[in-house]
C-alpha positions as CSV (number, residue, x, y, z in Angstrom):
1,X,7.6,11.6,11.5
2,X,4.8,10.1,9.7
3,X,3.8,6.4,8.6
4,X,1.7,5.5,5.6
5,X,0.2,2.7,4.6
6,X,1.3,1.4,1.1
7,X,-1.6,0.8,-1.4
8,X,-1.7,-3.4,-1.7
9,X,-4.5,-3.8,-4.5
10,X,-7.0,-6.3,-3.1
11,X,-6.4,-5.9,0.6
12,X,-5.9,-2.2,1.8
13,X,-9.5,-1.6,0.8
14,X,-12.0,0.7,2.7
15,X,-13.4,-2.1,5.2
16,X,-9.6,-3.4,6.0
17,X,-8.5,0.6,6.2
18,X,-11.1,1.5,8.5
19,X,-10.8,-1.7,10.7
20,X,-7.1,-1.0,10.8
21,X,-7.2,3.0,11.7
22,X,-9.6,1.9,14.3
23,X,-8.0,-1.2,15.9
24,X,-4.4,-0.7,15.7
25,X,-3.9,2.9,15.0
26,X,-0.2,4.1,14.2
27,X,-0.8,5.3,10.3
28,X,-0.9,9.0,9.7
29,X,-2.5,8.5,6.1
30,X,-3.6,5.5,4.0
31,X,-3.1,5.3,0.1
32,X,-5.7,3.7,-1.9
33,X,-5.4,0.3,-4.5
34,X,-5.3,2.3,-7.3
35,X,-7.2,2.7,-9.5
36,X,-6.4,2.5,-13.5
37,X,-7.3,5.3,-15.5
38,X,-9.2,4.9,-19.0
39,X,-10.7,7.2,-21.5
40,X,-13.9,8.7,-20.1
41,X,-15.9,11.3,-20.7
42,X,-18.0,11.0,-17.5
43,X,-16.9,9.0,-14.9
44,X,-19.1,6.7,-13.1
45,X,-19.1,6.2,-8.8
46,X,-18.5,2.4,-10.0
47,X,-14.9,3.1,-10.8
48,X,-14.7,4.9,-7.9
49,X,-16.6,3.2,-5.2
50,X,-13.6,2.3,-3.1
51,X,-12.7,5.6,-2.1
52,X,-16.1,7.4,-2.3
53,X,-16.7,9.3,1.4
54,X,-19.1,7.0,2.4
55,X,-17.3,4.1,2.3
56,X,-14.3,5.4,4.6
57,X,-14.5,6.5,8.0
58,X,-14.4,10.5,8.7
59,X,-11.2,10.0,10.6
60,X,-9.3,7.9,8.5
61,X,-7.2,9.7,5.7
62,X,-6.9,8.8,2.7
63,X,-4.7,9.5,-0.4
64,X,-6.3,8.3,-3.6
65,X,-3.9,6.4,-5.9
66,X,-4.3,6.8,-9.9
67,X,-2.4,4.3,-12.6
68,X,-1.7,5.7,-16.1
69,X,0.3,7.0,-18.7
70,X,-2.3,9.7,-20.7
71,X,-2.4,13.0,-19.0
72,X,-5.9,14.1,-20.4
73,X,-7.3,10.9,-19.2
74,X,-5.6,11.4,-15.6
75,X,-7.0,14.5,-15.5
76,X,-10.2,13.5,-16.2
77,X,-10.2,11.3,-13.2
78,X,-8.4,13.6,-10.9
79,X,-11.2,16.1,-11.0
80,X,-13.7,13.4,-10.2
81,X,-11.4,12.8,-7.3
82,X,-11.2,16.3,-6.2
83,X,-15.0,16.8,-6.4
84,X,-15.3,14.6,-3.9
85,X,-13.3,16.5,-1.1
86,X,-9.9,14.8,-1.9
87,X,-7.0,17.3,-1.5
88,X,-4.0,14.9,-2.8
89,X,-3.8,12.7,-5.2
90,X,-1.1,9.9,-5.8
91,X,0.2,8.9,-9.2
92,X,1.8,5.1,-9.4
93,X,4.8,5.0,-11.5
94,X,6.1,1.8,-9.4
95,X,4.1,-1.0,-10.0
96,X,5.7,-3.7,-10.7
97,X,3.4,-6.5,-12.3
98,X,4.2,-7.1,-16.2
99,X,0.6,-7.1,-16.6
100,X,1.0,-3.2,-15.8
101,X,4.8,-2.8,-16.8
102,X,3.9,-3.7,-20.8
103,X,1.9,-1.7,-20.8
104,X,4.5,0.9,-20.5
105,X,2.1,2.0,-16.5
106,X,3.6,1.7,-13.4
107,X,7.2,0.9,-13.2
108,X,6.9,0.0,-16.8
109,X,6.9,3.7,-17.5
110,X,10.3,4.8,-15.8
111,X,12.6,4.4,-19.4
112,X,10.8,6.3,-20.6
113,X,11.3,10.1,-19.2
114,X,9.8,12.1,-22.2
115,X,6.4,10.1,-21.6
116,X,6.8,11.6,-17.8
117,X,7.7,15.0,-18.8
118,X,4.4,15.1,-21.8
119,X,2.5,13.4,-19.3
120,X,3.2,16.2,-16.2
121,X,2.9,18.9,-18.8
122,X,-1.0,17.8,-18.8
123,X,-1.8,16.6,-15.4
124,X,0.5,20.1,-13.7
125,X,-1.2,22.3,-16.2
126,X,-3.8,24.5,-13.7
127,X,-4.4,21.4,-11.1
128,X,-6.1,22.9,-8.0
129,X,-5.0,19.6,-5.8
130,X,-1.5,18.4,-4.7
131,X,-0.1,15.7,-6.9
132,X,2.5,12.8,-5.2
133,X,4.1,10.4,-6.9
134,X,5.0,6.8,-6.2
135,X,7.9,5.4,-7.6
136,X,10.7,2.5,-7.9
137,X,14.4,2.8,-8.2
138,X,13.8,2.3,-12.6
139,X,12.0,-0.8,-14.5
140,X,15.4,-2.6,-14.8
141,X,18.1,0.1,-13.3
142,X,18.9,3.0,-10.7
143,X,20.0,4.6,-14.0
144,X,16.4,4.8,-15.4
145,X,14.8,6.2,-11.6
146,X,17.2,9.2,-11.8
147,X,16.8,10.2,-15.5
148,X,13.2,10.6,-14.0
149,X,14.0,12.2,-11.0
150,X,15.1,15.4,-13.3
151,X,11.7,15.9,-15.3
152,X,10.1,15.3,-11.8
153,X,12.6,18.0,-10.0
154,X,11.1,20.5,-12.7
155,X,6.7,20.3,-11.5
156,X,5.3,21.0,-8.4
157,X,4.9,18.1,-6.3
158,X,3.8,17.5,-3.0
159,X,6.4,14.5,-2.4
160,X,7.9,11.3,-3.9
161,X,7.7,7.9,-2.8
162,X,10.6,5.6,-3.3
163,X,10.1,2.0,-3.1
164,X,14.4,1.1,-3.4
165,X,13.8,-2.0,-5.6
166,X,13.7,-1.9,-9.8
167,X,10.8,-3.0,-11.3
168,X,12.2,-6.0,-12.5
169,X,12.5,-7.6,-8.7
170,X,9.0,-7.4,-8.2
171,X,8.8,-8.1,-4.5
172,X,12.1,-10.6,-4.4
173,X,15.6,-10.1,-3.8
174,X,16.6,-7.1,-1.5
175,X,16.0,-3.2,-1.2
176,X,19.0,-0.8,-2.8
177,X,20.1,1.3,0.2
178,X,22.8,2.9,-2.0
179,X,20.8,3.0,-5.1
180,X,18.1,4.6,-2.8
181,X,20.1,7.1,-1.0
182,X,21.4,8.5,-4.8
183,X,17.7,9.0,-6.3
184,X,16.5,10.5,-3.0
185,X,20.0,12.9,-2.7
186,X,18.9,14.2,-6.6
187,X,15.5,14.5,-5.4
188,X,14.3,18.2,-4.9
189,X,10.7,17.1,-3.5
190,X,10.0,15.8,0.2
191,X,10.9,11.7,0.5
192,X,9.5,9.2,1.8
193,X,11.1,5.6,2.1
194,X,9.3,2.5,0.8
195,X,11.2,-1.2,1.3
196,X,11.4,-4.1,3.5
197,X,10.5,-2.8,6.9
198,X,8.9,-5.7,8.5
199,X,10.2,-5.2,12.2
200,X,10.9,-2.2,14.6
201,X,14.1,-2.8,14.2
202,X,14.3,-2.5,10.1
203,X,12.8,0.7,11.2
204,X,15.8,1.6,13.3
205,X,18.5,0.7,10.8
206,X,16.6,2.7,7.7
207,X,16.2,5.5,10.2
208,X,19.4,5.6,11.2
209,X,21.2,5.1,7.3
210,X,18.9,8.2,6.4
211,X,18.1,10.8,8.7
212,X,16.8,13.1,7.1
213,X,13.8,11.1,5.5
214,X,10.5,11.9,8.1
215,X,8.3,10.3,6.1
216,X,7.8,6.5,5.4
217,X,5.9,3.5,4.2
218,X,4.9,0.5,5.2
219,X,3.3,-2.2,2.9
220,X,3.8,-6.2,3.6
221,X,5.1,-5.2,7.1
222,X,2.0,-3.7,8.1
223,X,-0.1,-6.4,7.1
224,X,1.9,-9.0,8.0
225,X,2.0,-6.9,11.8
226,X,-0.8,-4.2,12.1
227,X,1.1,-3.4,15.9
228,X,4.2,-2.3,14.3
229,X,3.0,1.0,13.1
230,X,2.0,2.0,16.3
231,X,5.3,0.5,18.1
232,X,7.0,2.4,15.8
233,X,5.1,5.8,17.2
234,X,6.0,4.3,20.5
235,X,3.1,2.7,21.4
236,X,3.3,-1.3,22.9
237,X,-0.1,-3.5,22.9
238,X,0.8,-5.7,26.1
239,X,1.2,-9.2,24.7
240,X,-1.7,-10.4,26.5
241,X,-4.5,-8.5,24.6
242,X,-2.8,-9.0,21.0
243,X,-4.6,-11.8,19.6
244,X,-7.8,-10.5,21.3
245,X,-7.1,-7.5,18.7
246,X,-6.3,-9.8,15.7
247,X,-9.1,-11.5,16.6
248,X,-11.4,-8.3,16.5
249,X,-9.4,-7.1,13.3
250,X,-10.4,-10.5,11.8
251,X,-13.9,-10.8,12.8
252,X,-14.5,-7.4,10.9
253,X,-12.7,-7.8,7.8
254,X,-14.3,-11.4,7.5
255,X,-17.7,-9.6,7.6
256,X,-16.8,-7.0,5.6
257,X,-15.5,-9.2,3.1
258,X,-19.5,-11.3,3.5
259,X,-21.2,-8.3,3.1
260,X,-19.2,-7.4,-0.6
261,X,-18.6,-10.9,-2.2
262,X,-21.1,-13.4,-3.4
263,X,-20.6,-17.2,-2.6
264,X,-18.3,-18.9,0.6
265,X,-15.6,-20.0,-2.0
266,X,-14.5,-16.0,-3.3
267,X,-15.4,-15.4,1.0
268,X,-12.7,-18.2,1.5
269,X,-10.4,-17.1,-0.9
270,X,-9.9,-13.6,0.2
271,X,-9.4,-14.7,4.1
272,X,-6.5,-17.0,2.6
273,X,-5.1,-13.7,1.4
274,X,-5.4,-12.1,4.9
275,X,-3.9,-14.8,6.3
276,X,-1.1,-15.1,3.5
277,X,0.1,-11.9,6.1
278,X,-0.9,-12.7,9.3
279,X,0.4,-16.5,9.4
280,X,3.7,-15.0,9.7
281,X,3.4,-14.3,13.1
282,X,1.1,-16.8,14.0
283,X,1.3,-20.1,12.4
284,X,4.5,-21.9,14.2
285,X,4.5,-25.0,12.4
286,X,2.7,-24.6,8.6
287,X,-0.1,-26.5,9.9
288,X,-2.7,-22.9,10.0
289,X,-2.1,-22.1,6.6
290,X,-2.0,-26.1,5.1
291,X,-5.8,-26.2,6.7
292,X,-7.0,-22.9,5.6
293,X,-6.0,-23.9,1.8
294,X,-8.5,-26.6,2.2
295,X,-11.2,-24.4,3.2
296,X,-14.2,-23.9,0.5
297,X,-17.2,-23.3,2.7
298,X,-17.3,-20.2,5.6
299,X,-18.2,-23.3,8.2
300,X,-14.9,-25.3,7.7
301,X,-12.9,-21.7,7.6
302,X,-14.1,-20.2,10.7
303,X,-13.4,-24.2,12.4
304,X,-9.4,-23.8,11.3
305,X,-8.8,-20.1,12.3
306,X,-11.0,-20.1,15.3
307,X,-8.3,-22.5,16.8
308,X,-5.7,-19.9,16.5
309,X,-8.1,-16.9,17.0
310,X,-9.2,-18.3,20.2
311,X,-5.9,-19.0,21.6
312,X,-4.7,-16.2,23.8
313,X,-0.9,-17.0,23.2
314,X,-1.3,-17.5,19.8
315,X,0.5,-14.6,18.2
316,X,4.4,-13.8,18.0
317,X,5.7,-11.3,18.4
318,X,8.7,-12.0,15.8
319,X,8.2,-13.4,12.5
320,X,8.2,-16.5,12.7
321,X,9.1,-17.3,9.3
């Protein structure tokens, strides 16, 4: 069985994925933000500077994610991807945000099947890497996700991620078991499941409704509780270390994030985002997350966390919201 880690853009970036790997453990390989394809002749490290080897630790692996609808342009950035040692590459056809989605990208592309098909013609044509893809249940219906699922039963793939939401939901409502279990049942290539697993026990009840899926990802879960991918490979942190880990996990991403950004307010703004995850499990009452909102400057930020990150009973081990 293997875990992934689902590409959040703005968070799972190379600092936070080598910190994670390192800390925590549990994740077999993690999939990159992805990055948007454009028409380029030459492309330049800039675009690429998340994923270049340098920035990522030997031992962590890593699955570049692309976003686009032109096949000569994918292709373009594919090879710059390959030339730099990478033996996969992901394509997102499941993002959900409308910025993306009108743009007929991501999700936004899944009514459309002959786009797909023209689109795999290119990028399959000769490719000397394996090619995943990433993928809702349709923009607005099931209906649309397995239309797709027969142009993508026809190319070579090296797997399909389903996330079992439409488009449309964004990150609301609730995952589509059924809806899931008929795209994944037309699906030729290997599956992995995508959705909603936040606990060990979500993990238990999608394992058990499917199988025969080995492979899955975890996204909000994950970040939300960086132990639960190695409790899921059977691994418990007693609860007595945890928040010295958290703590540790924090400290780096906080001074990775000081090394990359200019000014405390951007600093400050990004840490509310890590904690947007975290808080979950360790903010009982509101009153963490109400303090860090007030935060501007790195002195008053470190003063409200420190009071939590200090604390050795301060994390929960079930959501606690």
């Amino acid at each position: 069985m293997n875990l992934y880690l689902a590409p959040v853009q703005g968070m799972t970036i190379a600092g936070y994925r080598n910190s994670f790997a390192r800390i925590f453990g549990g994740i077999d390989a993690f999939y990159s933000p992805f990055v948007a394809t454009a028409d380029h002749k030459k492309i330049s490290t800039s675009l690429l500077k998340d994923i270049l080897p340098e920035h990522n630790a030997a031992q962590v692996k890593v699955i570049p994610q692309l976003l686009g609808n032109n096949g000569d342009d994918f292709r373009i950035f594919s090879s710059a991807i390959y030339e730099m040692g990478y033996k996969e590459i992901n394509w997102n056809i499941g993002c959900p945000f409308p910025m993306v989605t009108n743009k007929k990208k991501g999700s936004g592309i899944l009514p459309y099947p002959d786009m797909i098909e023209n689109f795999l013609d290119i990028v399959c044509a000769h490719k000397p890497y394996t090619l995943t893809v990433k993928m809702r249940l349709g923009l607005e219906s099931s209906e649309e996700g397995l239309r797709v699922m027969e142009i993508l039963n026809r190319y070579p793939l090296g797997g399909v991620i389903i996330h079992a939401r439409t488009g449309i939901q964004m990150y609301t409502g609730s995952v589509d078991p059924d809806s899931f279990e008929a795209l994944a049942s037309a699906c030729r290539h290997q599956i992995t499941y995508n959705g909603d697993i936040f606990t060990y026990d979500d993990y238990i009840r999608v394992s058990k409704r499917f199988p025969y899926i080995k492979n899955f990802m975890l996204g909000r879960g994950a970040l939300s509780d960086p132990f639960l991918p190695a409790l899921i490979k059977g691994k418990t942190v007693p609860p007595a270390h945890k928040m010295s880990m958290i703590k540790e996990f924090h400290d780096e991403i906080y001074t990775y994030y000081q090394s990359i950004l200019s000014g405390d307010k951007h600093l400050c703004d990004k840490m509310k985002e890590f904690w947007s995850y975290i808080s979950v499990h360790t903010d009982r009452d509101g009153k963490l997350m109400k303090k860090i909102k007030k935060c501007h400057t790195s002195a008053n930020y470190l003063q409200a966390v420190n009071q939590i990150l200090c604390s050795p009973d301060g994390w929960s081990g079930t959501p606690l919201r």
